[in-house]
HTML snippet that shows the backbone in 3Dmol.js (N, CA, C, O; Angstrom):
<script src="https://3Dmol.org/build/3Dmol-min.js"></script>
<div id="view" style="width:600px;height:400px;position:relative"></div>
<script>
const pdb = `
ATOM      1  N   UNK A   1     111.765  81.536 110.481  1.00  0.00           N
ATOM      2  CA  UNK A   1     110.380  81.958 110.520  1.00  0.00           C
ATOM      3  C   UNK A   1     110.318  83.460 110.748  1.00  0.00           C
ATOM      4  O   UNK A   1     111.034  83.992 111.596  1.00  0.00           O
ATOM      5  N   UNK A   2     109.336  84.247 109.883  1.00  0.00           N
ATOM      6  CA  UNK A   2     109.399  85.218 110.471  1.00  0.00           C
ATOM      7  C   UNK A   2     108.555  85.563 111.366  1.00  0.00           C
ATOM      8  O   UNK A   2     107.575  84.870 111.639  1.00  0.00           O
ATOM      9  N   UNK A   3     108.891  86.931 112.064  1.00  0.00           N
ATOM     10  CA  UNK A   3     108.766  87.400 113.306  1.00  0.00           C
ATOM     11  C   UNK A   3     107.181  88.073 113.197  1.00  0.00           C
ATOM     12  O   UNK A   3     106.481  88.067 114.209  1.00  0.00           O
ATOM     13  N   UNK A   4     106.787  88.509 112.227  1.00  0.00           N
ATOM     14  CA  UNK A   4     105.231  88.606 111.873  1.00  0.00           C
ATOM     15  C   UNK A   4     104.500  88.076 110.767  1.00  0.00           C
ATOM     16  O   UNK A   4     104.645  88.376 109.582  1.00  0.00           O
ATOM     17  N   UNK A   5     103.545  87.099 111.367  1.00  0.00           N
ATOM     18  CA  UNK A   5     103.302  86.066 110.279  1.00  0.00           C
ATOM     19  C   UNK A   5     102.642  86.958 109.080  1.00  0.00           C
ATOM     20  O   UNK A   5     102.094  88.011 109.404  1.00  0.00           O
ATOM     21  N   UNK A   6     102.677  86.563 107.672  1.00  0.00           N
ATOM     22  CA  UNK A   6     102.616  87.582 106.126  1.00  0.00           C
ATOM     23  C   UNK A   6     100.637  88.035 106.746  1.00  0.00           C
ATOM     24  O   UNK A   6     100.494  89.255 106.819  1.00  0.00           O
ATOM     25  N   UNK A   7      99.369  87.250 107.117  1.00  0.00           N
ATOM     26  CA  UNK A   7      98.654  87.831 106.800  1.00  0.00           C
ATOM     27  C   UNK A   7      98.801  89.329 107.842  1.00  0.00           C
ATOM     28  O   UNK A   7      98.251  90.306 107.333  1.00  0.00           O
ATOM     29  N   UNK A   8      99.326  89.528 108.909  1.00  0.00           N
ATOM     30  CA  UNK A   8      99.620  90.538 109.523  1.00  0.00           C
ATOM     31  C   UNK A   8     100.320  91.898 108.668  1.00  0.00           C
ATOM     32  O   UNK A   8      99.946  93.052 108.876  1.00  0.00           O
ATOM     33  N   UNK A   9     101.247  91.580 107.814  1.00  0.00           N
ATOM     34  CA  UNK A   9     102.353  92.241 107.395  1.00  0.00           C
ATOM     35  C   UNK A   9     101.327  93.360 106.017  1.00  0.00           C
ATOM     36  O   UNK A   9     100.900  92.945 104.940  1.00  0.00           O
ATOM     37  N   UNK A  10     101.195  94.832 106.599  1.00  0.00           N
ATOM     38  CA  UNK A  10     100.369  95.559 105.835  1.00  0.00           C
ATOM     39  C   UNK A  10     101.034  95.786 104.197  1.00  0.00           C
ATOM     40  O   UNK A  10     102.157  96.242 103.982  1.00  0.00           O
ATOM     41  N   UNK A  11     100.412  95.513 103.530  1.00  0.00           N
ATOM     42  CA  UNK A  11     100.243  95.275 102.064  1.00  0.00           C
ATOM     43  C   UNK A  11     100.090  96.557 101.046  1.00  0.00           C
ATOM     44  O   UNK A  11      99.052  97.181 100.825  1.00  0.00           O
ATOM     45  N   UNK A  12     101.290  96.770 100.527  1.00  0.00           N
ATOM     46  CA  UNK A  12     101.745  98.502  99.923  1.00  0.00           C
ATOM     47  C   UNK A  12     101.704  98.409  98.394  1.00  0.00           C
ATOM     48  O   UNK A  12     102.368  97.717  97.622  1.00  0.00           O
ATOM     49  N   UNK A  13     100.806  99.239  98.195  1.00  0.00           N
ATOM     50  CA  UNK A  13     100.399  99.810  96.301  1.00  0.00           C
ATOM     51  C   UNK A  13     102.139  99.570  95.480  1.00  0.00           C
ATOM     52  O   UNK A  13     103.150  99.479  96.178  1.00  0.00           O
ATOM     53  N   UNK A  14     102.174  99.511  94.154  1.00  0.00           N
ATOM     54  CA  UNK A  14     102.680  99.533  93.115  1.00  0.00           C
ATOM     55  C   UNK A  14     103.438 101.169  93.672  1.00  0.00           C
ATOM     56  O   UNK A  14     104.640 101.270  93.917  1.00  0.00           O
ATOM     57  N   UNK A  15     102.744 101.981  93.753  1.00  0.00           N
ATOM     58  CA  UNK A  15     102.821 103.186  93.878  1.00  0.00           C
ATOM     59  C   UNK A  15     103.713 103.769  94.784  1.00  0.00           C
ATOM     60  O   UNK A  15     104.682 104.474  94.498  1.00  0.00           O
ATOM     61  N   UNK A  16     103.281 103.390  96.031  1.00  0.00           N
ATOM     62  CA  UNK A  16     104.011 103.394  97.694  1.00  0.00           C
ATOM     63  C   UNK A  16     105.416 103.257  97.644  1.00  0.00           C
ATOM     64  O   UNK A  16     106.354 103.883  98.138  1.00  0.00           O
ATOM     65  N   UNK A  17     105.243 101.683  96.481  1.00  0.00           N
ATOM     66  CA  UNK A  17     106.780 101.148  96.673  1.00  0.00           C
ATOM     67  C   UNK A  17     107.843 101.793  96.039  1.00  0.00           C
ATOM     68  O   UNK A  17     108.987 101.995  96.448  1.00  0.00           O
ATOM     69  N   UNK A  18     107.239 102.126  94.847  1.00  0.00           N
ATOM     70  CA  UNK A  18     108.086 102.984  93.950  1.00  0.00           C
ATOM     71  C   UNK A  18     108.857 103.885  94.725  1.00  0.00           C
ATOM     72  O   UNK A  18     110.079 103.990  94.830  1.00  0.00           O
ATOM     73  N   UNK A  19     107.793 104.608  95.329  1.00  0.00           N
ATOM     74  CA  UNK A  19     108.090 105.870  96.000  1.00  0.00           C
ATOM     75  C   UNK A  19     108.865 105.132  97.371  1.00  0.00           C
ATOM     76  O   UNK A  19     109.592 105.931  97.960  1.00  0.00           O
ATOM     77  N   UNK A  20     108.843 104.322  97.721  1.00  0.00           N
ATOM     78  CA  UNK A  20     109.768 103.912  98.888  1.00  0.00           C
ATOM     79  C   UNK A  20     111.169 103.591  98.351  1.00  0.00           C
ATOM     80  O   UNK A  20     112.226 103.508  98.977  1.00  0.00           O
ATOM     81  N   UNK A  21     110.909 103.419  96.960  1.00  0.00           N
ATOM     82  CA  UNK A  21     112.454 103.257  96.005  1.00  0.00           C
ATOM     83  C   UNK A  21     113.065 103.866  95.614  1.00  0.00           C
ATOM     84  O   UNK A  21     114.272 103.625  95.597  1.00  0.00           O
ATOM     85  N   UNK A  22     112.449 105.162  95.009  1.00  0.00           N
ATOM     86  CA  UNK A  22     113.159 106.409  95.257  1.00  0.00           C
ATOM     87  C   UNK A  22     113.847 107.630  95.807  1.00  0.00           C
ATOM     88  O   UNK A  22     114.597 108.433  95.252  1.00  0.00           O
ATOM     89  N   UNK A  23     113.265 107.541  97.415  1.00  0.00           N
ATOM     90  CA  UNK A  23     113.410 107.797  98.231  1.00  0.00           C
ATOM     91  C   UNK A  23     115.027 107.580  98.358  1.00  0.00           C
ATOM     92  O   UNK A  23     115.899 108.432  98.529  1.00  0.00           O
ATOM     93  N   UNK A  24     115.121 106.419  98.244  1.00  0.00           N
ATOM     94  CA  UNK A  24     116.234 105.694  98.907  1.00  0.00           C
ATOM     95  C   UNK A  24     117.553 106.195  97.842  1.00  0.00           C
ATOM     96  O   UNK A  24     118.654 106.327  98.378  1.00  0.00           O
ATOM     97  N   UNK A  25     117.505 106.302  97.257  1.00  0.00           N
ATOM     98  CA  UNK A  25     118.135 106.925  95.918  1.00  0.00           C
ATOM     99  C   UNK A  25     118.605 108.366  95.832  1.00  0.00           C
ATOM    100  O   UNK A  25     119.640 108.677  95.243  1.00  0.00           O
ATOM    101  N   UNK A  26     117.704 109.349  96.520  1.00  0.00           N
ATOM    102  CA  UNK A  26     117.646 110.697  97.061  1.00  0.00           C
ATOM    103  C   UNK A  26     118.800 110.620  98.177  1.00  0.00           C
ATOM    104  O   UNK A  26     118.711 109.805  99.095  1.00  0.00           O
ATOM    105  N   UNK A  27     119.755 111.395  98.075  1.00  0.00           N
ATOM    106  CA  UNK A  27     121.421 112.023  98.996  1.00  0.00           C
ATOM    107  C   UNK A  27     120.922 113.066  99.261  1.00  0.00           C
ATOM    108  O   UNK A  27     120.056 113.825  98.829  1.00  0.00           O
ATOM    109  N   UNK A  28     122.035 112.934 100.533  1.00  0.00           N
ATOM    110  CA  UNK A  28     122.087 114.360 100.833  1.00  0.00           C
ATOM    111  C   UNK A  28     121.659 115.885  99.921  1.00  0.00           C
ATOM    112  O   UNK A  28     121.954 116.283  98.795  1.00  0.00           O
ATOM    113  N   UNK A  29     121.031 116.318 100.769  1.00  0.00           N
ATOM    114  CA  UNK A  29     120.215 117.658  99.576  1.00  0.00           C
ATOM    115  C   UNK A  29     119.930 117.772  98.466  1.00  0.00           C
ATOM    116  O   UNK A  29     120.203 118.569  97.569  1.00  0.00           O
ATOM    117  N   UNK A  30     119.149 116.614  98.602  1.00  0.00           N
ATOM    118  CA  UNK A  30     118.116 116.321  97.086  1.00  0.00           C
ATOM    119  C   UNK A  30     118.681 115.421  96.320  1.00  0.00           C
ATOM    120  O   UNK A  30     117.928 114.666  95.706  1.00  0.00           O
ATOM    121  N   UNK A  31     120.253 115.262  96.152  1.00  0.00           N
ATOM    122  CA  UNK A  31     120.814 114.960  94.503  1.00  0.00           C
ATOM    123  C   UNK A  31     120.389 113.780  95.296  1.00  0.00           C
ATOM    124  O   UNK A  31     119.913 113.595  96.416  1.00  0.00           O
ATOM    125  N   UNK A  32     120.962 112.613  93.668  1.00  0.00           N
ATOM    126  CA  UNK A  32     120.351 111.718  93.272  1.00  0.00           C
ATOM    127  C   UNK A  32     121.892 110.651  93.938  1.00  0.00           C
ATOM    128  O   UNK A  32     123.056 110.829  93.578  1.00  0.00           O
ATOM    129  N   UNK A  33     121.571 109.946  94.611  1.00  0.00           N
ATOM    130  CA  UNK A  33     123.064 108.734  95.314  1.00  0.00           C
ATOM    131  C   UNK A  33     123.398 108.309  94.085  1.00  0.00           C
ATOM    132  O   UNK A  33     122.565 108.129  93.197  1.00  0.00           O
ATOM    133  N   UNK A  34     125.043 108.060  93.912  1.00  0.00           N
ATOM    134  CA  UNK A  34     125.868 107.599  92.899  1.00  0.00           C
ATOM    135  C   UNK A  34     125.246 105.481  92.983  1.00  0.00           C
ATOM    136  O   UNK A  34     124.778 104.686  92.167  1.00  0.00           O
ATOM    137  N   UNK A  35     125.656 105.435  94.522  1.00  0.00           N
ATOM    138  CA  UNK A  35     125.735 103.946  95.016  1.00  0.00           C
ATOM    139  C   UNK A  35     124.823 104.002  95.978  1.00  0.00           C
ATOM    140  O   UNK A  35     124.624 105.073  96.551  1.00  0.00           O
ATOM    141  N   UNK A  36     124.053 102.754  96.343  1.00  0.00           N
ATOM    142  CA  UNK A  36     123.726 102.239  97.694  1.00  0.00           C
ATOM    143  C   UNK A  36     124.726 102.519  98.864  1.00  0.00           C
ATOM    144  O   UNK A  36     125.914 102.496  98.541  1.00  0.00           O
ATOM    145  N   UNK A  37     124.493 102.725  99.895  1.00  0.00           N
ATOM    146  CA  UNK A  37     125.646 102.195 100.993  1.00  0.00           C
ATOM    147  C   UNK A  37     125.025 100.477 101.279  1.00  0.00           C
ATOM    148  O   UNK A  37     123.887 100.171 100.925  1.00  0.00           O
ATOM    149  N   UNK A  38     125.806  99.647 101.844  1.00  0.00           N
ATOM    150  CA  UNK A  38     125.288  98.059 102.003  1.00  0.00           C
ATOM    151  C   UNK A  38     123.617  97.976 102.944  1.00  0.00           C
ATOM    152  O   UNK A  38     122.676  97.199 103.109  1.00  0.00           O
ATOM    153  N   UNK A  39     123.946  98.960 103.241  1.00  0.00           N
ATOM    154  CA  UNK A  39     122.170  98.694 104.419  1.00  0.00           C
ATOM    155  C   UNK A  39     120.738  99.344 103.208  1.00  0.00           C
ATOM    156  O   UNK A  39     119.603  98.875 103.119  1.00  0.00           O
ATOM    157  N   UNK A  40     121.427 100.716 102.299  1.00  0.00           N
ATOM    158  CA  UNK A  40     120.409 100.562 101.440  1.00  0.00           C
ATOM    159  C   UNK A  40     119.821 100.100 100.615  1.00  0.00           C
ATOM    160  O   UNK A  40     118.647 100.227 100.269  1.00  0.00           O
ATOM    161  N   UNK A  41     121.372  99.001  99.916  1.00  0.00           N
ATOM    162  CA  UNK A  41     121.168  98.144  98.678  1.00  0.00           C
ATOM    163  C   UNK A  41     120.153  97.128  99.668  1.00  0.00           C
ATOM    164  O   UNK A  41     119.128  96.761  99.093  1.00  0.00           O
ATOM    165  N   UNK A  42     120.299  96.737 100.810  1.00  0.00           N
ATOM    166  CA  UNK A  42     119.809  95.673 101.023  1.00  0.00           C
ATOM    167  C   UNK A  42     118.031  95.923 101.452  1.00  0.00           C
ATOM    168  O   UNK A  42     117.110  95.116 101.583  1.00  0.00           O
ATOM    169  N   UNK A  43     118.095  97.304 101.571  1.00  0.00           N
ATOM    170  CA  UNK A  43     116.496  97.822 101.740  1.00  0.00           C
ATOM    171  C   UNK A  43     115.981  98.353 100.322  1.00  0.00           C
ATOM    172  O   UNK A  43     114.954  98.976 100.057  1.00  0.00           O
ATOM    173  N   UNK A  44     116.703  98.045  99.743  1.00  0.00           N
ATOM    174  CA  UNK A  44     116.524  98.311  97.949  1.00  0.00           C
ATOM    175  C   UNK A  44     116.248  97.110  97.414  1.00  0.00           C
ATOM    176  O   UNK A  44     115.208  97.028  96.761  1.00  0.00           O
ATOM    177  N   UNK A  45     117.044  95.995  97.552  1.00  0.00           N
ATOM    178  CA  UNK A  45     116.433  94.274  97.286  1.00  0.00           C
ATOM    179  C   UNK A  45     115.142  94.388  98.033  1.00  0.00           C
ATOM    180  O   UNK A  45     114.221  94.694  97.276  1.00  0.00           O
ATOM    181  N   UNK A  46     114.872  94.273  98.982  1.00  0.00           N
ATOM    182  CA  UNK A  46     113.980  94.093  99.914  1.00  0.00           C
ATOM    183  C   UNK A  46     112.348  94.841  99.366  1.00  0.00           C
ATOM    184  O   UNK A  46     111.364  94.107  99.453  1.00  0.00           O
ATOM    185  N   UNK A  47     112.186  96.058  98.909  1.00  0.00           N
ATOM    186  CA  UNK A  47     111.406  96.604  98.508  1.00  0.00           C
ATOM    187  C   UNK A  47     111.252  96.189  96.791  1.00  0.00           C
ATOM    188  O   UNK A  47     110.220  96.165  96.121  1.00  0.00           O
ATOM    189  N   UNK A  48     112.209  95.980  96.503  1.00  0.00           N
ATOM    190  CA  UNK A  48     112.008  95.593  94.990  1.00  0.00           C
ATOM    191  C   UNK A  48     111.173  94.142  94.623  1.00  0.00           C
ATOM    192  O   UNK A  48     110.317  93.846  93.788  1.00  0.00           O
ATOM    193  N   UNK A  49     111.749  93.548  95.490  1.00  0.00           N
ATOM    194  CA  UNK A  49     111.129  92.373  95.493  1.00  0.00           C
ATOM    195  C   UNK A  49     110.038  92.212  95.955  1.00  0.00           C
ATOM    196  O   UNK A  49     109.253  91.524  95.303  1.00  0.00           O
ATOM    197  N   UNK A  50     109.562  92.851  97.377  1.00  0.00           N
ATOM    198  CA  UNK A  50     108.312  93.266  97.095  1.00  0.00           C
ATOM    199  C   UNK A  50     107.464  93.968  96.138  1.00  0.00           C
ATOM    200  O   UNK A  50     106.266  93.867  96.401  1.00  0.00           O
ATOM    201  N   UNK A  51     107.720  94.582  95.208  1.00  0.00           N
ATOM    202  CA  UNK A  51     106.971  95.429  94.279  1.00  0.00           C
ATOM    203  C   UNK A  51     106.748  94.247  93.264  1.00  0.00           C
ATOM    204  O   UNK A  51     105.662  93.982  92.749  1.00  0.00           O
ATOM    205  N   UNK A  52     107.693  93.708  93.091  1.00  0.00           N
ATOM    206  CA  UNK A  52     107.633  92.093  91.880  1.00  0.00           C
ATOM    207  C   UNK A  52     106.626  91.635  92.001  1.00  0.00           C
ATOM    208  O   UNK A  52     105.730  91.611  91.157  1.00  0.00           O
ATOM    209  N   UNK A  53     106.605  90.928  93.735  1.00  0.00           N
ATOM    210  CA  UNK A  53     105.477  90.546  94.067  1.00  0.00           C
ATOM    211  C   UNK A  53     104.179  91.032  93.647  1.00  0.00           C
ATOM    212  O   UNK A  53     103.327  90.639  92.850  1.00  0.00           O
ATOM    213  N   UNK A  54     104.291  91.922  94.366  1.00  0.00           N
ATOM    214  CA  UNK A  54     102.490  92.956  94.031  1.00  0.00           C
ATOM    215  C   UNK A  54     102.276  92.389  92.664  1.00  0.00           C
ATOM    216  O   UNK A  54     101.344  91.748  92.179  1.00  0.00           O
ATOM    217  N   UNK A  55     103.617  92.888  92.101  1.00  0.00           N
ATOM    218  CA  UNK A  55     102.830  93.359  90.395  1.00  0.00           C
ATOM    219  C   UNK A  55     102.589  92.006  89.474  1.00  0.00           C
ATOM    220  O   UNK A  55     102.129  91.917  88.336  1.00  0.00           O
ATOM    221  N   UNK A  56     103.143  90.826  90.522  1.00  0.00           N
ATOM    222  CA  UNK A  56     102.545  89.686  89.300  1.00  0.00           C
ATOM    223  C   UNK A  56     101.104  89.458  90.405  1.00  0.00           C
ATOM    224  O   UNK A  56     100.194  89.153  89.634  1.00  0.00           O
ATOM    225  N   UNK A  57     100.722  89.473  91.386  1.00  0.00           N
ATOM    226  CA  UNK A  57      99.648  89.361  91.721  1.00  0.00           C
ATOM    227  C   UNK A  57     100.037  88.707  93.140  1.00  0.00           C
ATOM    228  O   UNK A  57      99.117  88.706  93.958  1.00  0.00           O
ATOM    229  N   UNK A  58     101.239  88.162  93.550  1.00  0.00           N
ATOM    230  CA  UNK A  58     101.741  87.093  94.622  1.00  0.00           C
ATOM    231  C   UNK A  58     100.571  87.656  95.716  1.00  0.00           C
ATOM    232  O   UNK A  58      99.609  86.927  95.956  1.00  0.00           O
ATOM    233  N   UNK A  59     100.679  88.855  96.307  1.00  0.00           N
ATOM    234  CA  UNK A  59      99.681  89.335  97.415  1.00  0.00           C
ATOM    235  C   UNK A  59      98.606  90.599  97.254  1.00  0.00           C
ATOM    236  O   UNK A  59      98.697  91.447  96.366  1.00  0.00           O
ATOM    237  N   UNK A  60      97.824  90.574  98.031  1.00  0.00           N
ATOM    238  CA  UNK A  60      96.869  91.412  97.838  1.00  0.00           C
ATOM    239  C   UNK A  60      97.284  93.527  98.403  1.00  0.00           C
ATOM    240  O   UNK A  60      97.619  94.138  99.418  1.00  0.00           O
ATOM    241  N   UNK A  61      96.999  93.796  97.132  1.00  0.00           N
ATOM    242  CA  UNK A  61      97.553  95.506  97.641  1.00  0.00           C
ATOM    243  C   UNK A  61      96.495  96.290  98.882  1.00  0.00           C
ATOM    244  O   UNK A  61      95.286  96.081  98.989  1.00  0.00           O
ATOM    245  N   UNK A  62      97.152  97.034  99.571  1.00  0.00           N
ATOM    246  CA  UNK A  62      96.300  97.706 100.260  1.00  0.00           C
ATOM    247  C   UNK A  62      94.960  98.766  99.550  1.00  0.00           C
ATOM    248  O   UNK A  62      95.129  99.559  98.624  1.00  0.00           O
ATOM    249  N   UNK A  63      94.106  98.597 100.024  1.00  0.00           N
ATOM    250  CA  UNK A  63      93.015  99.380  99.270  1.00  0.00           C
ATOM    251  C   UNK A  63      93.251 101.031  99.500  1.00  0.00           C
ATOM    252  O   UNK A  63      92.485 101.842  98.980  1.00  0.00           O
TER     253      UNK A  63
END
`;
const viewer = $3Dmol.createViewer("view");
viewer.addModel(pdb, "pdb");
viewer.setStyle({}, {cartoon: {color: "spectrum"}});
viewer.zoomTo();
viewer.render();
</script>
């Protein structure tokens, strides 16, 4: 179960996520990461799959 039930859990644009995906992708001084390290791939699943969500409609985006 998780630890904060989903209607609690604040609800992030198409947009947000992207940008929370790229982020992650960004190395040291700007350049672009070759690889994940294992904690980013897994905050890289994690956000991706949220964005899936959004974009077939699963939850409602933040206004």
């Amino acid at each position: 179960m998780s630890p904060t039930p989903p209607d609690l859990v604040p609800r992030r644009s198409v947009e947000e996520l992207n940008a929370a995906i790229r982020a992650l992708w960004i190395g040291p001084g700007g350049h672009p990461a070759v690889r994940l390290n294992p904690e980013r791939r897994a905050e890289y699943e994690r956000l991706y799959a949220e964005l899936d969500r959004v974009r077939r409609g699963d939850v409602t985006t933040a206004a």
